[in-house]
C-alpha positions in Angstrom: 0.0 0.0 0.0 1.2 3.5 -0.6 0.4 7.0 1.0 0.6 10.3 0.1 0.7 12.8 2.6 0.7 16.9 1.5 1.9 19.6 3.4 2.4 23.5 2.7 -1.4 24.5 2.5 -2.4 27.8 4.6 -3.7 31.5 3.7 -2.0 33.9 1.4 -2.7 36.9 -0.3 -3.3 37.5 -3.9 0.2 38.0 -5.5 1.8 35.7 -2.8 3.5 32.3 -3.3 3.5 28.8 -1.6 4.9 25.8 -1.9 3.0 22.8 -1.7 5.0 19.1 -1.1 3.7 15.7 -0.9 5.8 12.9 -0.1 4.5 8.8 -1.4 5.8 6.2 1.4 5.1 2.4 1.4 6.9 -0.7 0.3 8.4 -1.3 -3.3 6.9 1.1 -5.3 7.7 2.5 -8.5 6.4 6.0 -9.4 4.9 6.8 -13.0 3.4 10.1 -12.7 2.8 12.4 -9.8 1.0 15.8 -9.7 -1.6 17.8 -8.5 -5.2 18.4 -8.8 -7.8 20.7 -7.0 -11.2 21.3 -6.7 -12.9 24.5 -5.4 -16.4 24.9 -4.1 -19.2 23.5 -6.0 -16.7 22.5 -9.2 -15.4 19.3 -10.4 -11.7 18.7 -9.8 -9.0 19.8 -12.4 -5.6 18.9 -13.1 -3.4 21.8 -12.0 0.5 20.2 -12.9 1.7 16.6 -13.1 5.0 15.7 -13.9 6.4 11.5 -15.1 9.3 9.8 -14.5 11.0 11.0 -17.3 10.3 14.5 -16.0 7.7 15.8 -18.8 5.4 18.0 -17.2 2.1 19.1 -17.8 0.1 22.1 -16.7 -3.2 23.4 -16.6 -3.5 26.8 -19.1 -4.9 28.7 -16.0 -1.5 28.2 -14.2 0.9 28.1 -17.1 3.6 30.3 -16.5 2.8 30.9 -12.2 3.1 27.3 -11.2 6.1 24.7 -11.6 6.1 21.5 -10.5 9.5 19.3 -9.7 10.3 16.0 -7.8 13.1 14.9 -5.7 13.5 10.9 -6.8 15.6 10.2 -3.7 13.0 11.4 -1.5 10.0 10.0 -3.9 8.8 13.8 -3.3 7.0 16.1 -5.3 6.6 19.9 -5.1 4.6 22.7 -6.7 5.7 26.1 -6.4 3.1 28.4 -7.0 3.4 32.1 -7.7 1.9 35.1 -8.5 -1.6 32.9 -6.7 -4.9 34.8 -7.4 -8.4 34.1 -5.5 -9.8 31.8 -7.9 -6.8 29.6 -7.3 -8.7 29.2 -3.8 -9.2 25.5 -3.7 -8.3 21.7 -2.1 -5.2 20.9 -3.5 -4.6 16.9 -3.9 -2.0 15.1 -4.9 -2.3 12.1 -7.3 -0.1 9.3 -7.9 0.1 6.8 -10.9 2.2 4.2 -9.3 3.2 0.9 -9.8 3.5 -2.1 -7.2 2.5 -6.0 -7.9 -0.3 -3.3 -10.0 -0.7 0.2 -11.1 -3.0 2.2 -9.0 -4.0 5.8 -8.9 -3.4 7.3 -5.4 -4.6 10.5 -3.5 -3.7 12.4 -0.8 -5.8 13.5 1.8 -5.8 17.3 0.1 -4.3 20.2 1.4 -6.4 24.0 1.3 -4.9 27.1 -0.5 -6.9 30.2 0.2 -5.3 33.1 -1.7 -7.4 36.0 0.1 -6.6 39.7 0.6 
């Protein structure tokens, strides 16, 4: 079984930064893709950035050029810096894992909330 756990939530004002972690534990695991998703109030959750092992990343258009994403292998770590954060980027952020043991699951964390609030 693996976990993710998130961290680096919290309050911020519009035109601040965070920088959001999440950290996959367990027993001999592989990871395929990790990244983030979120969901605000009353909408579906979106992909926000996911990055593979090869380190191709993806973003969402409404964080394109704010947001980065990056991993530290040893560590099984990801991170997402985010910049230049605006209300509507209010929301739960989750983590998401593609990852491979005997099978290939999809894991979540438990979700982390960013409130970007003046």
């Amino acid at each position: 079984q693996v976990q993710l756990v998130e961290s680096g939530g919290g309050l911020v004002q519009p035109g601040g930064s965070l920088r959001l972690s999440c950290a996959a534990s367990g027993r001999d695991f592989t990871i395929s893709i990790m990244g983030w998703y979120r969901q605000a109030p009353g909408k579906e959750r979106e992909l926000v950035a996911t990055i593979t092992s090869a380190d191709i990343t993806k973003y969402a258009d409404s964080v394109q050029g704010r947001f980065t994403i990056s991993k530290d292998n040893a560590k099984n770590t990801v991170h997402l810096q985010m910049n230049s954060l605006k209300p509507e980027d209010t929301a739960v952020y989750f983590c998401y894992g593609y990852i491979i043991t005997t099978v290939r699951n999809t894991y979540w964390g438990q979700g982390t909330q960013v409130t970007v609030s003046s």
